[in-house]
Each structure stands twice: as structure tokens, then as C-alpha cells.
C-alpha positions, 0 to 999 in steps of 0.5 A, spaced: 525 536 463 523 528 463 521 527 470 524 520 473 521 513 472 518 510 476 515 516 481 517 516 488 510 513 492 506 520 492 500 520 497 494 521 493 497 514 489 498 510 495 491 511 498 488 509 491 492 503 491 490 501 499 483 503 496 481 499 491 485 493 496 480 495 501 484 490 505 478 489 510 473 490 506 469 497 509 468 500 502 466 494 499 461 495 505 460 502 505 465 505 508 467 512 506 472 513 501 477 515 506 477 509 511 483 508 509 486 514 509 490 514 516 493 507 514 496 509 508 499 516 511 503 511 514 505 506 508 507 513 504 511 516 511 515 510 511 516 508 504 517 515 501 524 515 504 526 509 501 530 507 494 527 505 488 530 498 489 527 497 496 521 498 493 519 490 493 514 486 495 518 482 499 520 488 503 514 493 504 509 486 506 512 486 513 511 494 513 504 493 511 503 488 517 505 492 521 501 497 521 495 494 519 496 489 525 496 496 529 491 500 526 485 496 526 489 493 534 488 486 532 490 479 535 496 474 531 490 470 528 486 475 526 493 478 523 494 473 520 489 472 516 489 479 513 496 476 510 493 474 502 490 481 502 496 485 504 501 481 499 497 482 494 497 490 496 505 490 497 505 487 490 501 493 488 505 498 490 511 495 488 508 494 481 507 501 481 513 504 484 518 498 485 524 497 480 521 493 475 515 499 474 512 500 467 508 505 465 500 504 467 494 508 468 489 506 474 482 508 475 480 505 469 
């Protein structure tokens, strides 16, 4: 039996996307491996009860914000300045995932 195109978001993916993002720059610091790890638990509960079709970067940017912005208690500049790093991580996702996915392989 064929497994459906695209994957639904599974946790393991989504914490491997929210890696390498490092939206704020802790493993390129140092930081273990699983700094991230809380933050992408909540993208994964949100956005594996959505459809394929929901899966845009359009859609899952706000989500992203909202958690980053509640997660590491930051003001509205400080937010705002965290935009360009968490579009290019809401592309990924949707990249992965979203109705336009193809067929690609990470880690290499």
C-alpha cells in the first residue's frame, strides 16, 4: 500500500526543519541539539490537525510567530525582528509538507 504524498508533519521532521532554521541562532552557538525541541512540539500539535491545502506559508507564518514570540517572552521588536527567520521556517515546512511538496530528502 502506497503511503499518501505529502506526509502529514510528523515531529521528528518538523524538529529537523526548526533545527537547521535555528531561528535564534543557539545551535550555531552551541546550544544542544534539542534547544528547539519544545517550540517545535507546539508547531507539530497545531499543524498536524490541518489539511494539506492549509499547509502554506502564508498560513503557518502567524502560528510560528505566535509561539516564538511566547516561547523566548519577547517584545514587539524583538518579534519583529525574528520575521525573516521564521518565514524562511514556514516556507520550509510548507516545502515539505504543503500542497505544492515533492519528493526531497534532508540532511545531506
Amino acid at each position: 500500500m502506497s503511503k499518501p504524498w505529502p506526509p502529514p508533519p510528523d515531529l521528528e521532521s518538523i524538529n529537523e526543519i526548526v533545527a537547521t532554521v535555528d531561528v535564534e541562532g543557539f545551535l550555531a552557538e552551541g546550544a544542544p541539539a534539542d534547544e528547539y525541541e519544545i517550540e517545535a512540539e507546539e508547531v507539530h500539535q497545531v499543524l498536524s490537525s490541518w489539511s494539506i491545502a492549509e499547509l502554506t506559508a502564508d498560513r503557518i507564518e502567524p502560528v510560528l510567530f505566535e509561539i516564538w514570540q511566547r516561547a523566548f517572552e519577547l517584545d514587539a521588536a524583538s518579534a519583529s525582528s525574528r520575521k525573516p527567520k521564521l518565514r524562511e521556517l514556514a516556507e520550509q515546512i510548507a516545502r515539505f509538507f504543503g500542497p505544492d511538496a515533492t519528493p526531497q530528502v534532508r540532511g545531506l
